[in-house]
C-alpha positions in Angstrom: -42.0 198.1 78.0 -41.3 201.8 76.8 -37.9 201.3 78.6 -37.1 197.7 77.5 -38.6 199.4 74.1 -36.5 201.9 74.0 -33.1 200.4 75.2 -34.0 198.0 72.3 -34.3 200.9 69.8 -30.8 202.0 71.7 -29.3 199.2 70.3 -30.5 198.9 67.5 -29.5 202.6 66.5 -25.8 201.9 68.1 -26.0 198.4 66.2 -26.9 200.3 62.9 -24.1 202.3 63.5 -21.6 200.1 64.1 -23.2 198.3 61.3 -23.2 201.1 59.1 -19.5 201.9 60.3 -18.5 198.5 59.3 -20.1 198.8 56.4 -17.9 202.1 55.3 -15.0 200.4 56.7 -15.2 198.0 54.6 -16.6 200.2 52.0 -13.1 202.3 52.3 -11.0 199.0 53.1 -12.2 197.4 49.5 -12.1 200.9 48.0 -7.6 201.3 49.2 -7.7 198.2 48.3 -8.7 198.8 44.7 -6.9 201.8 44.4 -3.9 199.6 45.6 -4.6 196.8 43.5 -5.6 199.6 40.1 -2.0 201.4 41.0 0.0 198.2 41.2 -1.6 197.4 37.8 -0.3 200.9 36.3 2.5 200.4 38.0 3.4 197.2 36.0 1.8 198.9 32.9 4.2 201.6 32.8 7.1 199.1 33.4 5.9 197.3 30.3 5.7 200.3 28.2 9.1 201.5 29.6 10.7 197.6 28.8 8.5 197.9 25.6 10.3 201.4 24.3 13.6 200.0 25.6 13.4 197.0 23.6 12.5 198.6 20.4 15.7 201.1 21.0 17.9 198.0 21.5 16.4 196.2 18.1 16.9 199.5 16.2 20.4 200.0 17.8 21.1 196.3 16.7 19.4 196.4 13.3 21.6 199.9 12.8 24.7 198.1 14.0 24.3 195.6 11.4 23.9 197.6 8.6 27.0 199.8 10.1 29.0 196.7 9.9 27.8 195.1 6.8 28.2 198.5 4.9 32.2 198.8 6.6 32.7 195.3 5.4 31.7 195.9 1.9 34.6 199.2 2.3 36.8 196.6 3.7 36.9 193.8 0.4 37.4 196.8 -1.9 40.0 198.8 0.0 41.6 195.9 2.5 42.9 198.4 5.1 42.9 197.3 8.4 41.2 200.4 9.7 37.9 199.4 7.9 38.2 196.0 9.2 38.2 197.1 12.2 35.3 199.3 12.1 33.5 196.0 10.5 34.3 194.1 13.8 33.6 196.8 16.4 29.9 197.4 14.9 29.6 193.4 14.4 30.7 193.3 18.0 28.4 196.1 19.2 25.3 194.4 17.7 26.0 191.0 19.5 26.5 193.0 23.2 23.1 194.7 22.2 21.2 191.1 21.8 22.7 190.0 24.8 21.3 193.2 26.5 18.0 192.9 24.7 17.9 189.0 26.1 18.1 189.9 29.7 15.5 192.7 28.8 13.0 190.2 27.7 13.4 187.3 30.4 10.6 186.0 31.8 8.6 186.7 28.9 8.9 182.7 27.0 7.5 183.4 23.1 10.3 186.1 23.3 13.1 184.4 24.9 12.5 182.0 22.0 12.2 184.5 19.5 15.7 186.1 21.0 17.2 182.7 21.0 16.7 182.8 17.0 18.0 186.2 16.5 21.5 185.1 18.3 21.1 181.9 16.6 20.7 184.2 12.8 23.2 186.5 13.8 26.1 184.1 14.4 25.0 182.3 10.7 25.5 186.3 9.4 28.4 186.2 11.0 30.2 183.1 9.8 28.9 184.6 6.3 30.4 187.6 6.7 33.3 186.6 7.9 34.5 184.8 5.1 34.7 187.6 3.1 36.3 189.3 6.2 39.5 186.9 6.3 39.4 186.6 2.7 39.9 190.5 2.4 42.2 190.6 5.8 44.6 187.9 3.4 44.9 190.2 1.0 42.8 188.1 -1.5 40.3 190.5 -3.4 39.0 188.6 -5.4 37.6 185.9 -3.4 36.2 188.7 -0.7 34.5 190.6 -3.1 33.0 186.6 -4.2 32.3 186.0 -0.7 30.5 189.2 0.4 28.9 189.1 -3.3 27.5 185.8 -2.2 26.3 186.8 1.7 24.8 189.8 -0.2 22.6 186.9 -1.7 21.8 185.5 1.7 18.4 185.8 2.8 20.2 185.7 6.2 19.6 189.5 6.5 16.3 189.6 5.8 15.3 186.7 8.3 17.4 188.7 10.9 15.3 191.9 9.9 11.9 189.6 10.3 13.2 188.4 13.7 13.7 191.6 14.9 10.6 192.9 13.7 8.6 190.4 15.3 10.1 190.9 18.7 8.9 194.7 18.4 5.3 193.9 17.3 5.0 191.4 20.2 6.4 193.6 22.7 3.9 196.3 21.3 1.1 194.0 21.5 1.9 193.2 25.1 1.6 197.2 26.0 -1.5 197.5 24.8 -2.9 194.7 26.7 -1.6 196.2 29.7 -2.6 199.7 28.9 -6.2 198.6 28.6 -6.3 196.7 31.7 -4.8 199.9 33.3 -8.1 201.3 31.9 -10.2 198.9 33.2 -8.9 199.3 36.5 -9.0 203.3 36.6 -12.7 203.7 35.5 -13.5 200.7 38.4 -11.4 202.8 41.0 -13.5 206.2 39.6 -16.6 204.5 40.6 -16.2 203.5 44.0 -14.3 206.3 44.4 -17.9 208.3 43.9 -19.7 205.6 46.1 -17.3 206.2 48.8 -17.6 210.6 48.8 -21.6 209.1 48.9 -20.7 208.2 52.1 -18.0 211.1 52.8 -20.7 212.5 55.8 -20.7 209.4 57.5 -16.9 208.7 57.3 -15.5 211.8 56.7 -11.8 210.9 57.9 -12.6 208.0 55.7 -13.8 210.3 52.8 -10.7 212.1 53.3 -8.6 209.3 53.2 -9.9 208.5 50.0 -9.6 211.9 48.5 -6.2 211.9 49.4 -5.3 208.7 47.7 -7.8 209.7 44.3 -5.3 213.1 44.3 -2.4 211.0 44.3 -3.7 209.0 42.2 -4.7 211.2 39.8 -0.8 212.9 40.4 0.4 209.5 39.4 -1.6 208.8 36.6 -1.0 212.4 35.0 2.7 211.8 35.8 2.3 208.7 33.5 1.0 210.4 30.8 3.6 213.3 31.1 6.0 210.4 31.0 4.4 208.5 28.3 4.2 211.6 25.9 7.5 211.8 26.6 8.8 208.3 25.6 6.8 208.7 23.0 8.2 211.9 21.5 11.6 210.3 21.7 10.5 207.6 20.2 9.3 209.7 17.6 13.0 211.3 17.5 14.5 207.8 17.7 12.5 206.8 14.3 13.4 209.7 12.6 17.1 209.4 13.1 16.9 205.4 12.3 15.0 206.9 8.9 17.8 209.7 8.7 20.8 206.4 9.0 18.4 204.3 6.7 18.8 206.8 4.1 22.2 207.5 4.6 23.4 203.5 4.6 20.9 203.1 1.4 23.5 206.2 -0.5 26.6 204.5 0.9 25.1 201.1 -0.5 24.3 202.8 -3.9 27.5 204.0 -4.1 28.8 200.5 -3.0 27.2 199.2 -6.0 28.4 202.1 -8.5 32.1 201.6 -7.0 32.0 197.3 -7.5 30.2 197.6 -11.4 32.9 200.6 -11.8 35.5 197.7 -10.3 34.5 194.5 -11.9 34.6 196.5 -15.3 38.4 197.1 -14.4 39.0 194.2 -13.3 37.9 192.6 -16.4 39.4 194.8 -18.9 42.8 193.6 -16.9 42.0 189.9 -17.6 41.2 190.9 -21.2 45.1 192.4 -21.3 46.4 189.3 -19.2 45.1 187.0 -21.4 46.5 188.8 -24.6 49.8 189.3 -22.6 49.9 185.1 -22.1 49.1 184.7 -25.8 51.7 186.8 -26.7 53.9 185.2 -24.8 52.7 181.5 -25.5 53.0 182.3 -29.4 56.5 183.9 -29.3 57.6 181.0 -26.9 56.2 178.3 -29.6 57.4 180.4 -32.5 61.2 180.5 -31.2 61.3 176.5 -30.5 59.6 175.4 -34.0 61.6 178.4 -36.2 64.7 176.4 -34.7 63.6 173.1 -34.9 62.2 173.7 -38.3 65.7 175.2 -39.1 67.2 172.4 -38.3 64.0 170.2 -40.6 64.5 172.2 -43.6 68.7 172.6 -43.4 68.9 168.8 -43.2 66.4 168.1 -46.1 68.1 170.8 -48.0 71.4 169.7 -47.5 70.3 165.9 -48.4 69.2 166.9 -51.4 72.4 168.7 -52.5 74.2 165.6 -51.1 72.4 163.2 -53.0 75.1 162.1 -55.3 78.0 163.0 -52.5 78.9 160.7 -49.7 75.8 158.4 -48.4 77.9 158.9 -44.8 76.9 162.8 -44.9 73.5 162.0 -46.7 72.7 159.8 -44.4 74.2 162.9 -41.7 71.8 165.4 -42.8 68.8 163.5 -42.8 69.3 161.9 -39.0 69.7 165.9 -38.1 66.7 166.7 -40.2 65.1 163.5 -38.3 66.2 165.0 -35.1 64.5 168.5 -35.7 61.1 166.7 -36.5 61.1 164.5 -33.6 62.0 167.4 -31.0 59.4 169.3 -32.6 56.5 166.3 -31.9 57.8 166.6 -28.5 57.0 169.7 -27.9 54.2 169.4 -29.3 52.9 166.8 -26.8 54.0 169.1 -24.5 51.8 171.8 -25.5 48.9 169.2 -25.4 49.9 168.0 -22.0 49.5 171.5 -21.0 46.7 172.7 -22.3 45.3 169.1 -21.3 44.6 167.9 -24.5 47.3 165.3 -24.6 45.3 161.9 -25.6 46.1 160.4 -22.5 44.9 156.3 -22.1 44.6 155.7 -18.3 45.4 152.4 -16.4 45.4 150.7 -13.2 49.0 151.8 -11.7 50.5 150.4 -8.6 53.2 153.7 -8.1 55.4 151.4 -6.1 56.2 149.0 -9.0 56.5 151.5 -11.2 58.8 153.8 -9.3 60.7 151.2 -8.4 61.5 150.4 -12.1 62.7 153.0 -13.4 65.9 153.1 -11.1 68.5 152.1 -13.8 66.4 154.7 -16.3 67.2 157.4 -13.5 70.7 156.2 -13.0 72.0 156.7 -16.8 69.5 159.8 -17.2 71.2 161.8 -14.1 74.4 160.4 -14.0 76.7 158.7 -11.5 77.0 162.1 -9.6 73.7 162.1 -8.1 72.5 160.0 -5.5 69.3 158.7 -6.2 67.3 157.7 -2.9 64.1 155.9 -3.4 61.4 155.7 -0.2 58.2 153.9 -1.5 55.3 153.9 1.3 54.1 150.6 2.0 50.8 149.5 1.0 50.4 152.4 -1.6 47.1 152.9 -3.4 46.2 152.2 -6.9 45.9 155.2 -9.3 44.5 155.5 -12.8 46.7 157.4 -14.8 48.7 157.0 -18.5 51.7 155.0 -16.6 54.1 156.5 -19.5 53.3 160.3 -19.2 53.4 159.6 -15.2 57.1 158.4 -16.0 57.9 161.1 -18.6 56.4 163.3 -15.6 59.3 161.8 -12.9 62.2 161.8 -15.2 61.4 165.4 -16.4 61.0 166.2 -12.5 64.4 164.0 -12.2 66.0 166.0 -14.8 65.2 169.6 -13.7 66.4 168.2 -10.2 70.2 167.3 -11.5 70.6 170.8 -13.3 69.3 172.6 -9.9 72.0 170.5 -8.2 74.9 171.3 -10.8 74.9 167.5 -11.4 75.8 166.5 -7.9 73.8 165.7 -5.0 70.9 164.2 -3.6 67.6 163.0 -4.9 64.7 161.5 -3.4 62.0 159.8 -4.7 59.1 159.1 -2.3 55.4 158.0 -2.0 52.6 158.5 0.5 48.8 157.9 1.1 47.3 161.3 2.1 43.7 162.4 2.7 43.4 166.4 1.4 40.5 168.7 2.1 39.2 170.9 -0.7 41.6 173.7 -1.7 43.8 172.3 0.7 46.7 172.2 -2.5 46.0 174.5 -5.3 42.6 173.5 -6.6 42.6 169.9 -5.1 39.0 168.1 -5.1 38.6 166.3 -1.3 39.3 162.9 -0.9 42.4 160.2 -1.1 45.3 160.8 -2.8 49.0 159.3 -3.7 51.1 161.6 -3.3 54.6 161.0 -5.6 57.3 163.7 -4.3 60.4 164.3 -5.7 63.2 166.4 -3.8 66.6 167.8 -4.3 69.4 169.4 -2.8 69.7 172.1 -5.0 70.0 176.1 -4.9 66.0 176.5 -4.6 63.7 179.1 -5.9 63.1 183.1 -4.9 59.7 183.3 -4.5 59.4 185.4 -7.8 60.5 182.3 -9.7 58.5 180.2 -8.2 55.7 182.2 -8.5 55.8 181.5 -12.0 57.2 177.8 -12.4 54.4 176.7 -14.1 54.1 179.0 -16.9 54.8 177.6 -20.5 58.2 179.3 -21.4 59.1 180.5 -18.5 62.9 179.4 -17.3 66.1 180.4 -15.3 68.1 178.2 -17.2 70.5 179.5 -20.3 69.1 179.9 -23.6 69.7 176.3 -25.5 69.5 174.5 -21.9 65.7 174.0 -21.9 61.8 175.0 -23.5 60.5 176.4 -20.1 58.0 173.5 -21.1 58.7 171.2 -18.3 56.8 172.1 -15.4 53.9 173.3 -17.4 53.6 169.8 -18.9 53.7 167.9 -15.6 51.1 170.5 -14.9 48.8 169.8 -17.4 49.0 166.1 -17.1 47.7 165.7 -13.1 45.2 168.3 -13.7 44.0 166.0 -17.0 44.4 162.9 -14.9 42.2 164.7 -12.1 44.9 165.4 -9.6 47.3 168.3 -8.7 50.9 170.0 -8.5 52.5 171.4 -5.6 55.7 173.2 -5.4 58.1 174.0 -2.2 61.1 175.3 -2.7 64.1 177.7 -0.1 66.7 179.2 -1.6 70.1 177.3 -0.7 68.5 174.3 0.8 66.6 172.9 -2.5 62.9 172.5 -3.9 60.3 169.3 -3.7 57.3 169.0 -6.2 54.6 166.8 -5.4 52.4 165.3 -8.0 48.9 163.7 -6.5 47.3 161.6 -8.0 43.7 160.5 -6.9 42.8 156.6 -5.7 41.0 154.6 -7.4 39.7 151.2 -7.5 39.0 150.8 -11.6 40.6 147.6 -12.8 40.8 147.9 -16.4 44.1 148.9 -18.5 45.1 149.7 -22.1 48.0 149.5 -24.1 49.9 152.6 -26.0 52.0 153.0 -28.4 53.8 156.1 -28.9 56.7 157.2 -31.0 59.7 156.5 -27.7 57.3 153.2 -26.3 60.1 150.7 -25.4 59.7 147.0 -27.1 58.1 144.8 -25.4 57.2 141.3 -26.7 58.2 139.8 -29.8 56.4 141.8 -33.0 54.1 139.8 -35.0 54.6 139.8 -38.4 51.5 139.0 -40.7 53.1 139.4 -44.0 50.0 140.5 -46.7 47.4 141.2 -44.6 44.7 143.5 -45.3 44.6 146.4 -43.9 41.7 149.1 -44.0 43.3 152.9 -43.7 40.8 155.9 -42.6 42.7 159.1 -43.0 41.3 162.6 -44.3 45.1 164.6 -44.5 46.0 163.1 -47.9 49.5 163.5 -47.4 49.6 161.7 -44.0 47.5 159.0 -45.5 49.8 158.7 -48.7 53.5 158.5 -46.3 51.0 155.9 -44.1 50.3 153.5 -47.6 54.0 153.8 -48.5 55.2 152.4 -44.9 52.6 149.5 -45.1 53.6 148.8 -48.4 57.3 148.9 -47.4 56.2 146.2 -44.2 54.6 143.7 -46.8 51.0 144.4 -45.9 47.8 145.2 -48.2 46.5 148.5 -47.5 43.6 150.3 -48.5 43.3 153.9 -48.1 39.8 156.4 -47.9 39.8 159.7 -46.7 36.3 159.4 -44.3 34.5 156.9 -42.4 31.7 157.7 -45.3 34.1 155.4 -47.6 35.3 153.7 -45.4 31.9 152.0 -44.7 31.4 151.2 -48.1 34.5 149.3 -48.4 34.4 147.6 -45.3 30.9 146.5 -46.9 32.4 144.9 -50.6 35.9 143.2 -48.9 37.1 141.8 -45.7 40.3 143.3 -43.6 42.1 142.1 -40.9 42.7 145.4 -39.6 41.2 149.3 -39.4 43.4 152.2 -39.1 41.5 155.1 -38.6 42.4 158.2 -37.2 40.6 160.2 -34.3 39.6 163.2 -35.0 38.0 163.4 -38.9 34.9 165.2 -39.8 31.4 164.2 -40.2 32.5 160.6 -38.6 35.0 160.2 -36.1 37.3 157.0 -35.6 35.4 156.0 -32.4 32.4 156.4 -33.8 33.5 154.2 -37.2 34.6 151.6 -35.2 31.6 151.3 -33.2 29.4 151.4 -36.1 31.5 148.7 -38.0 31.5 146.5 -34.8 27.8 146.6 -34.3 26.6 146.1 -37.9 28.8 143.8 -39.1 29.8 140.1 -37.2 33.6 140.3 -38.4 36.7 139.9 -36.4 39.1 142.5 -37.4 42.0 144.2 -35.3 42.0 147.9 -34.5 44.8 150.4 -34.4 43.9 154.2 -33.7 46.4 157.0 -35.0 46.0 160.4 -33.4 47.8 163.6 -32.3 44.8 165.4 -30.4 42.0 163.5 -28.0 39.0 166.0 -27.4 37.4 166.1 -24.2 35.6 162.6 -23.3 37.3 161.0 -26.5 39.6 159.5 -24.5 36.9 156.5 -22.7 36.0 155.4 -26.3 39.6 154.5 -27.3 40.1 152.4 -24.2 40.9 148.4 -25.0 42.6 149.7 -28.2 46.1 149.8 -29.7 46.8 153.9 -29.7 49.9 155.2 -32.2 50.7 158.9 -31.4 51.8 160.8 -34.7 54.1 161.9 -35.7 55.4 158.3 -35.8 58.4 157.0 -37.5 58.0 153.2 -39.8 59.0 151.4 -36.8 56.8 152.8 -34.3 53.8 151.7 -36.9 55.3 148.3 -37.6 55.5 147.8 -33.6 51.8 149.1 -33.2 50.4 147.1 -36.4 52.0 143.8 -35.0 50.3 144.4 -31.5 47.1 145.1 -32.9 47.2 141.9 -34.9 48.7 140.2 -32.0 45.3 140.5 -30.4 43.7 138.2 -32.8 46.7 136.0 -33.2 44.6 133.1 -32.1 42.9 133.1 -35.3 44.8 133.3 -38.7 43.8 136.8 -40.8 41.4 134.9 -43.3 43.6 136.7 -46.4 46.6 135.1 -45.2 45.1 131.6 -45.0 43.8 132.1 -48.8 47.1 133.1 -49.3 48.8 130.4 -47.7 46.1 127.6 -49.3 46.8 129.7 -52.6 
């Protein structure tokens, strides 16, 4: 029994053992595999703090880079030399390769590959900012790249870009610490069974050994990582002090930015103060030398007539057509000057170009001569535009006329139409949309570009003194800007020059009728001998020369100087029709007319008189007769008779009383 005792107690001491050995084993098995497990851990730790510093390097190196490029940019509008450009596109250049770089740094990691995704996504929109200013400056226009980089300095583009970038940092600093503390976690767990297992160092020594060797290695490692972590740290440290060091020194450059565009725009502005005096100058001496002659030729034909009074009625009658002359050249240029500075009253219609074109051939053919060859190409299926149809004609035969003294009087011109669709800018300041464009072209010696440079300045001409006003262009100017369109020019020198005048679409169906002081006859004039007529004019003398030719064409005017009186006549008689002109004070004419039409039930005629539309005036005198001064007696008989002629269904009630009488 002892035996069988003791062989059991034999086994149960060798069991124990084995037990106990199994026991360590697995004691020292779970124990490497902690260490493993707490290493890999590390391990990954240290990778993450590594990718971690190595991001934030890459955002400041990209948030640097910016500011690099943005700061060469804002050198590059002011100066425009190409070496600055180029620094502007390298550091541009150099930011995008970093966010690429700092994309493949953060892959795998989602919330950042999105966050990434939006910093490419900013930086091309800073880029297509910038870079209008960029090709603005590289064209050599200044002043639109200083507007353009003014505007993306406005941008909140920058900021979101700084915000993106910052966000990426923070969440990649968030990250290490999560990992650090795990690493933490894992150390203090792999210190405690790291004390159980030297517990248990007598039993398993080789084991215990084991162990120590991979806690001294461990420990290595983990002092290694501190080492290694001080040091990213401290050059971190360094890294932020030199970003600080660049911050300041792009925060001076961007002062002195600022110091060098006020410094600049007031420069810039005192030489559009002296421009502007310079083209006054010239405008007043240019208007000064064409009225001194024309008034020359005014006030020698009066003077003469009156010396000639009792001498021949043929050289009476000589002096005053001369004086006549000088007057009407003079209203003519004054129209001009309107037309220019778009102030010409201008009284839109619906104009199909084609028909109208296409009229004027015999005009064309006595104005130029048999020596040029006019050649008309009308587009088919032209669109309506809604322009004065006589200025547009004034506009072609002044076009016409410039085109036969380019060509010596011999040669070729063409006359042709088009639909076109422009973009913005696309010519000169041209809105977007559809436009007819009228073109005409000659075969004459062409324009230098210095000339036509300045083809559209008032006074400005190549042509010998006497031959023309320099007022051509700048009038044909003025009138598609008025009429909401545009001029372009194209001209090379020996093979001829074609100006384009376009003229936006339009679907607007109503028209109105002018009269000015050339306006061709049209239908028979009606005469309404003795009707009353209601005159509204504040320049005394204009209204007395007014009630002599209306008393001269057998009708009964009545004069007033404001719409004040006017009222109160219109109030005690009746009137078959109110002359009134434009522009007065207190009361315009619009605004009498409108005032008489609403408060009192009467049908009367209406016949404005003007020499100046202000802006928006122009829509109020629409489905009314218009009479342009100065005017001679028969333009105002021919207006008068069309204004009646608009109530010729119905007998003027003075001229039935007078008729019953």
């Amino acid at each position: 029994m002892i035996g069988d005792g003791e062989e059991v107690r034999f086994d149960w001491r060798r069991g124990g053992a084995a037990g106990v050995g199994l026991l360590a084993a697995l004691i020292l098995l779970s124990m490497v595999i902690l260490v493993k497990f707490t290493n890999d851990n590390r391990e990954r730790a240290l990778n993450a703090e590594r990718r971690a510093y190595d991001v934030a390097l890459v955002v400041r190196n990209v948030s640097s880079n910016i500011s690099r490029a943005e700061a060469a940019l804002g050198r590059f509008v002011l100066d425009e030399r190409k070496e600055t450009g180029a620094i502007y596109s390298s550091d541009w250049e150099l930011a995008g390769y970093q966010i690429t770089q700092l994309a493949r740094l953060i892959r795998g990691n989602d919330a950042q590959e999105r966050r990434v995704q939006e910093l490419q996504s900013l930086y091309r929109q800073r880029g297509e900012e910038l870079a209008l200013a960029a090709r603005a400056a590289l064209a050599g226009q200044d002043q639109s790249g200083i507007s353009y980089f003014y505007q993306a300095g406005r941008s909140d583009t920058l900021t979101k870009l700084d915000s993106k970038l910052n966000e990426i940092i923070v969440s990649e600093r968030g990250s290490l610490r999560e990992r650090i503390e795990q690493s933490q976690i894992f150390s203090a767990e792999a210190d405690r069974f790291t004390d159980y297992l030297s517990w248990l160092g007598g039993i398993v020594a080789v084991g215990a050994v084991f162990l120590g060797v991979i806690a001294v290695q461990a420990l290595r490692q983990n002092a290694q990582s501190r080492r290694d972590a001080e040091n990213e740290a401290e050059r971190a440290e360094v890294l932020e002090l030199a970003v600080r060091d660049r911050t300041q020194e792009l925060w001076e450059a961007n002062q002195a930015l600022k110091a060098e565009a006020a410094e600049r725009e007031a420069a810039e502005a005192q030489l559009r103060q002296v421009q502007k005096m310079e083209a006054v100058g010239q405008l007043t001496g240019g208007i000064a030398h064409d009225f001194n002659n024309m008034l020359a030729v005014v006030v020698g034909g009066i003077d003469l007539a009156q010396r000639r009074l009792n001498g021949p009625r043929r050289e009476v009658l000589m002096h005053l057509q001369n004086a006549m002359e000088g007057a009407t050249r003079a209203a003519a240029l004054t129209r001009r000057l309107l037309s220019f500075a778009r102030s010409e009253p201008l009284l839109p219609e619906r104009v199909d170009s084609t028909d109208l074109i296409g009229g004027m051939s015999d005009l064309l053919d006595r104005t130029l001569g048999e020596r040029v060859k006019v050649e008309i190409d009308l587009g088919r299926e032209t669109w309506p535009i809604y322009v004065d149809a006589h200025q547009l004609e004034n506009a072609i035969v002044n076009l016409a006329v410039n085109a036969r003294d380019a060509m010596d009087g011999q040669g070729l011109l063409r006359i042709a139409t088009e639909n076109v669709s422009l973009a913005a800018n696309e010519v000169g300041d041209v809105r977007a949309g559809e436009y007819v464009r009228i073109s005409v072209t000659d075969t004459g010696c062409g324009m230098p570009p210095e000339v036509l440079e300045r083809a559209f300045e008032p006074f400005f001409t190549t042509k010998p003194v006497g031959k023309g006003t320099g007022l051509g262009l700048s009038q044909i100017f003025g009138f598609a800007h008025q009429s909401g369109g545009e001029v372009g020019i194209e001209s090379q020198v020996g093979r001829g020059t074609t100006v384009s005048i376009y003229l936006p679409r339009t679907e607007v169906a109503a028209s109105v009728r002018v009269h000015p002081a050339v306006q061709r006859a049209a239908d028979a004039e009606i005469r309404v001998p003795g009707a009353r007529i209601l005159l509204v004019e504040d320049d005394p003398r204009v209204r007395t020369a007014t009630v002599g030719a209306l008393e001269d064409l057998d009708y009964d005017p009545v004069a007033c100087s404001s719409g004040a009186e006017a009222i109160e006549i219109f109030q005690a008689q009746e009137f078959d029709l109110v002359i009134t002109d434009v522009i007065m004070p207190e009361m315009t004419g619009p605004e009498l007319i409108r005032h008489l039409k609403s408060s009192y039930d009467r049908d009367f005629a209406v016949l404005f008189v003007t020499g100046y539309v202000g802006e928006g005036e122009s829509d109020e005198l629409r489905g009314y007769e218009l009479l342009r001064k100065p005017f001679t007696v028969g333009a105002l008989a021919s207006a008068v008779s069309s204004a009646l002629g608009r109530i010729a269904s119905e007998l003027p009630r003075s001229s039935a009383a007078a008729a019953k009488g």
